[in-house]
Structures are given as C-alpha cells and as structure tokens.
C-alpha positions in Angstrom: 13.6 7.5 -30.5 11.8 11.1 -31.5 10.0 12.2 -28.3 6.5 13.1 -30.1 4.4 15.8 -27.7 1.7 14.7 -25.9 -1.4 16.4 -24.4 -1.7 15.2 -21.0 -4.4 16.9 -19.0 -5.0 15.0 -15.9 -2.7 14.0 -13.8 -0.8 10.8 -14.5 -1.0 7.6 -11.9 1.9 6.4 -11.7 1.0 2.9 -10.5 0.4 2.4 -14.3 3.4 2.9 -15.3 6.5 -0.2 -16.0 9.5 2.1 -17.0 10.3 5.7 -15.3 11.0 6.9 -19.1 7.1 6.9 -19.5 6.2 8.2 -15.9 8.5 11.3 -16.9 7.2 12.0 -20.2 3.2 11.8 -19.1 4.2 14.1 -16.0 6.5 16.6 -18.2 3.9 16.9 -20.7 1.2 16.9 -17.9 3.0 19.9 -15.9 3.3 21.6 -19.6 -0.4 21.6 -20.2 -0.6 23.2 -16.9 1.7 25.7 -17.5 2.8 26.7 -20.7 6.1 28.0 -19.9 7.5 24.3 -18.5 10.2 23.8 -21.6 12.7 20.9 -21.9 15.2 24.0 -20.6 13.1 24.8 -17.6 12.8 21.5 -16.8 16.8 21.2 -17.1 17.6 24.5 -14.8 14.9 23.8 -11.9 16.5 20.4 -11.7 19.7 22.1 -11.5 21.3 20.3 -14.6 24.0 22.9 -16.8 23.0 20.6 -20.3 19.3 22.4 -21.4 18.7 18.8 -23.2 19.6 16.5 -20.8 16.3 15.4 -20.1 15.1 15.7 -23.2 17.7 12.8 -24.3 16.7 10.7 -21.3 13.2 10.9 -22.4 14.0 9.7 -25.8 16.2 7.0 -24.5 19.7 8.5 -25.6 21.0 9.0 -21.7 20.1 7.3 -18.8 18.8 8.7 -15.5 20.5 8.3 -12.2 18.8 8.2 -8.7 20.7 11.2 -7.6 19.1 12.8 -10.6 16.2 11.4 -10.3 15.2 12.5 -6.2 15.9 16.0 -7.9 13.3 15.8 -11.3 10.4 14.1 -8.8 10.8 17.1 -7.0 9.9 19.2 -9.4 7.3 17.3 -10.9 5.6 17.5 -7.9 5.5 13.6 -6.8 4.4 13.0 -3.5 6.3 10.7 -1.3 4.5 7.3 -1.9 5.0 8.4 -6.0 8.5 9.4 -5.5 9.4 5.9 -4.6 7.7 4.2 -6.9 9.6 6.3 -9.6 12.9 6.0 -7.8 12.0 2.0 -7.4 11.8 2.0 -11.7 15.2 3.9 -11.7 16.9 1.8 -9.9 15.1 -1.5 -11.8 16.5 0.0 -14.9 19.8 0.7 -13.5 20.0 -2.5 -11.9 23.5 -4.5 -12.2 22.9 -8.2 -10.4 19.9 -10.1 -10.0 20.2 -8.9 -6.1 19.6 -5.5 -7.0 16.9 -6.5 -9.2 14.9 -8.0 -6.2 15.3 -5.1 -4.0 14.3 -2.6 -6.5 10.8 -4.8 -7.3 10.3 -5.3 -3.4 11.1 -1.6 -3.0 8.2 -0.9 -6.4 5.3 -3.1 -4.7 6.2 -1.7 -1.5 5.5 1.8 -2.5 2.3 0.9 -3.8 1.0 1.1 -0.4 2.5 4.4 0.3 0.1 5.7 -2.9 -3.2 4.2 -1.7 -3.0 4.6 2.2 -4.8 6.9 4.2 -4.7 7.3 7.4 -7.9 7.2 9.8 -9.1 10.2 11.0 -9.9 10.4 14.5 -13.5 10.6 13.9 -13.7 7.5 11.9 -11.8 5.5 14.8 -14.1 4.0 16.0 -13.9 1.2 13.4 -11.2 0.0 15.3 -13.2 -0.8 18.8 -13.9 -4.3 17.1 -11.6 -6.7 15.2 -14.0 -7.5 12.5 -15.4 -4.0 11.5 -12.7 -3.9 8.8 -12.9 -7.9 7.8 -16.3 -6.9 7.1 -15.3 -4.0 5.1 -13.5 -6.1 3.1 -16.0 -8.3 2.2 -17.7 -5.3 -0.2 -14.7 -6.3 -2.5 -16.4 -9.5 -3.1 -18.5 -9.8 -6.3 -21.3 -11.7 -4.1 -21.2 -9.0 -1.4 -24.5 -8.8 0.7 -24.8 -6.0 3.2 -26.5 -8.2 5.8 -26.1 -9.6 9.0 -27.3 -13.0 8.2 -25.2 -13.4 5.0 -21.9 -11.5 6.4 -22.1 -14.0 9.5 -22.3 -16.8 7.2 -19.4 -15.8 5.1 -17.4 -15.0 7.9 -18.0 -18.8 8.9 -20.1 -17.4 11.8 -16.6 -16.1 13.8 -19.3 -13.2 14.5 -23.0 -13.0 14.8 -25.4 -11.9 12.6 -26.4 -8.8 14.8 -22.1 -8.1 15.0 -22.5 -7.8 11.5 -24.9 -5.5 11.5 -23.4 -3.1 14.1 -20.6 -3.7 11.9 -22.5 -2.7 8.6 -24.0 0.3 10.0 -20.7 1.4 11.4 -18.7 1.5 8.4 -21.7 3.5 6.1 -21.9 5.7 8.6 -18.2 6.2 8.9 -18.4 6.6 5.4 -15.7 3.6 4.6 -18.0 1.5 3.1 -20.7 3.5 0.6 -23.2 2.9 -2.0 -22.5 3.7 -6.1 -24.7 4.7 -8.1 -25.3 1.8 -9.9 -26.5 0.1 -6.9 -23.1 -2.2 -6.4 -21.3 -1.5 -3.0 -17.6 -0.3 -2.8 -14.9 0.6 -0.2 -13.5 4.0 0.5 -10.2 4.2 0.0 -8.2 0.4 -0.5 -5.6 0.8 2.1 -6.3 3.1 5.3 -3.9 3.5 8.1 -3.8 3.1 11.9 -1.6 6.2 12.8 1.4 6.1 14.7 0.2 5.4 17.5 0.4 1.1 17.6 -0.3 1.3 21.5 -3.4 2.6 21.5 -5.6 0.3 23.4 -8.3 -0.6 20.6 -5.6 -1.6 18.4 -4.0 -3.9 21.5 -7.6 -5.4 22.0 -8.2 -5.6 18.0 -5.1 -8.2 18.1 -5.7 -10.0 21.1 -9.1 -11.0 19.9 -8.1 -11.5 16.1 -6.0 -14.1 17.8 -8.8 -15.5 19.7 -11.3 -15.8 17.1 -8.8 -17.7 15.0 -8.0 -20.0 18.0 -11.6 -20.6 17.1 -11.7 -21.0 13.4 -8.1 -22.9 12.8 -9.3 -26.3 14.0 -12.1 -26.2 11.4 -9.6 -25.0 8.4 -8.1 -27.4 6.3 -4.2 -27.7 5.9 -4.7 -26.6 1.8 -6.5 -23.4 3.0 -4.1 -22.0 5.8 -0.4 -21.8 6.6 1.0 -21.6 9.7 4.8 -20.8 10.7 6.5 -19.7 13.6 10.1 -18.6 13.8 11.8 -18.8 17.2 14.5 -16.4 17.1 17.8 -15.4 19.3 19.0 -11.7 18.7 20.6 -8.8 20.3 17.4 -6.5 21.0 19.4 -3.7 19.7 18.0 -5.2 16.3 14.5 -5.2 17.2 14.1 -1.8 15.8 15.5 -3.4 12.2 13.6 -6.4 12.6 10.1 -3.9 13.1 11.4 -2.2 10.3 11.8 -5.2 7.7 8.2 -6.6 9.4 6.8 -3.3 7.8 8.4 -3.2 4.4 7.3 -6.8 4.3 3.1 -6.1 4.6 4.1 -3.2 2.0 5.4 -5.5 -0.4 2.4 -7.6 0.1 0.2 -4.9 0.2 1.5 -3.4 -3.6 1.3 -7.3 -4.9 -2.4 -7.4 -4.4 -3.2 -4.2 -6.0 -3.9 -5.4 -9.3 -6.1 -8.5 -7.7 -9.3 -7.9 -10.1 -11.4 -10.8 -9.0 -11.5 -11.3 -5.4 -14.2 -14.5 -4.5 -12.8 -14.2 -0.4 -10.8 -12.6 2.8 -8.2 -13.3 4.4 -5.7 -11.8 7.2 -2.2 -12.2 7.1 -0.4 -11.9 10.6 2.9 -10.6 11.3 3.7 -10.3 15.1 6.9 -9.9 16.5 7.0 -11.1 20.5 10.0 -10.6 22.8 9.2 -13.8 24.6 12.3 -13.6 27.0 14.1 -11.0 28.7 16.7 -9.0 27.3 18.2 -9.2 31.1 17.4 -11.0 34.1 17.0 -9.3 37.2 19.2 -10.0 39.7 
C-alpha cells in the first residue's frame, strides 16, 4: 500500500496500537513533526540499515521487520523499556510460525502493559503500605458508585475494616496524592499500576501479606464457591529453580495486569494472590 504522510504531533501510546506497522508509522511521522530533518534515509542510517528505503517498504507492507531489526528502530524512536516490549511483543505476533509462538508473544504483549503504566512508589508516599487495605481502598475509586467515606468503604469492603480504618485510609491516600479529586467532581486514581520497589523484604510489605492473609481467613467462610477460587499446588523442585519459578510468578501478575487494562466498567475489587512458600528444607541438618 502507498504510505500517505501523516501529522502526528503528540506522542503516540502505543498501548493502542494491534500491529507494529502502525506503532512505526505514528512514531516516524511523530519524530518528523518534531524534527524536520528525520527522512525515510535518516531513519534507515541511524538504524544502521545500507537500503535508504528499507523502512519505508516495511511501513507500506512490502518487507517485513525482524526483532533484530526491530530492538534497533525502537531505539531510535525513543521507546522506553515497557514500549519497547510491547512493540517487539507485535513483531514477533506477526512473525509468529506455530501457535506456541503465538501464545508467548500475546503473554509477552499483555505483560508489557504493566511495564507502561507502573510507577514505582516514592519513598514519601510509603507510607500507604503500613496497612493492607490502604490500596484496596484505593481501588475502590475505580468503581462507578465510589463513596469516599468511612461508613460506605467499610460496607463495601464487607466490613474486613472499620469505618474509622477507612477513613485513616481515605485521608492517607488524598494526602499521598494517589487518590485525587477531578474537576468534575468524580474521584480518580493516580496512576493505575504503582510499584513496590525492589526491595520485597521490607517489613511493611512482610506485615501487608501476613495480614491480607488474615483478613481473608476472615472473609472466605462467608464467600460463596461461584464468587472465589481457591488452589494450591504442592510442588517438589530442585531450589536451584526457585529463582525461575519467582521469575514466571512475576510475568504471570504482568500478564494479568495488561489483560485488565481495557476493563471499562468495573462494579468491584478483588486481590489475586500469588505466593511461593519453600515449606521444607532444601537440606536437613545433620
């Protein structure tokens, strides 16, 4: 097909995007509105390509683009690392050859997702994380019905907290500037996904879990078998693959994470578990 010029003068998000010929059109023509200069054979020499038109005939659909090529052009578009994959994820959709390769290039697409809308917590906002439900209750301003008070949080929480912990709660997160007020009067959430850090041994984050766990020691007696689902996998492995095992635990919430983004209608909250428990020794001592 003719590749017709475009005026793009924002910046392109890429999350909206289905094939990675369209994420590098809108971001050529975006980083030519910027900068006059940034020609098909520009384009061509900063990606280190000999052919001036190369990616002018993978924009129209005439060549193909490989992922070697491809970690080179999202380098000089400017993609950050969350956007990178995604567009690397759509190469290798594209370039897929079994239905195996398929799968890992969606799982790979939803998983970056998260990678574009996480932020991690500054320290000064940390303090969200002294309780386990300052963030469930954060969540709840993504509900349509969203009340910011006590009485009603505690009630849609099925009273797992009181009203006055939902007010600390409340207070907390506007102050911490997570949870804030639009203009037309309807509540909203600062930024979708945020981020713990690195730093997974950090004390509030050990107590967070332990009492998530208890207050839904308290709640899954009351909750029916259509609302929850419980599994538990007992598992022998060499602990040399713990590491892996972390790893896949990760890319997992990721994939689940990038699913949910388009979710338009929220009516509740839920949490989603994963927990991986060396629940024997590696060695005995002797």
């Amino acid at each position: 097909m003719e590749l017709k010029e475009t005026k793009v003068v924002t910046r392109p998000d890429i999350r909206e995007y289905s094939e990675y010929r369209d994420v590098l059109r809108s971001f050529y023509f975006y980083k030519k509105f910027q900068r006059s200069g940034f020609s098909f054979r520009r384009f061509s020499q900063m990606t280190g390509l000999k052919s001036p038109n190369y990616l002018h005939l993978i924009m129209q659909g005439k060549r193909n683009l490989s992922v070697e090529l491809a970690i080179a052009v999202a380098k000089v578009l400017g993609l950050d690392t969350g956007e990178k994959a995604y567009f690397l994820a759509l190469v290798r959709l594209e370039n897929s050859l079994s239905l195996e390769e398929t799968e890992s290039a969606r799982k790979d697409l939803l998983a970056s997702v998260r990678r574009i809308v996480t932020r991690e917590i500054p320290s000064a906002q940390k303090a969200v994380l002294n309780n386990w439900y300052y963030l469930v209750v954060r969540e709840l301003a993504c509900l349509p019905d969203f009340v910011p008070e006590g009485e009603w949080v505690s009630r849609k929480l099925r009273r797992v907290i009181s009203a006055t912990q939902a007010d600390e709660a409340i207070t907390l997160l506007i102050k911490g500037k997570l949870l804030q007020r639009e203009p037309n009067g309807k509540w909203q959430i600062k930024d979708p996904v945020i981020d713990t850090g690195d730093n997974t041994q950090d004390a509030r984050i050990l107590s967070s879990h332990i009492e998530t766990l208890l207050a839904w020691a308290r709640l899954l007696p009351s909750l029916s078998i259509d609302e929850r689902e419980l599994g538990i996998l007992n598992i022998p492995l060499s602990s040399k693959r713990i590491p892996e095992f972390k790893s896949r635990i990760r890319r997992f919430q990721d994939e689940i994470i990038g699913w949910l983004q388009d979710e338009a209608e929220p009516d509740t909250v839920v949490q989603l578990g994963t927990y991986l428990v060396p629940i024997s020794r590696a060695k005995m001592d002797s």
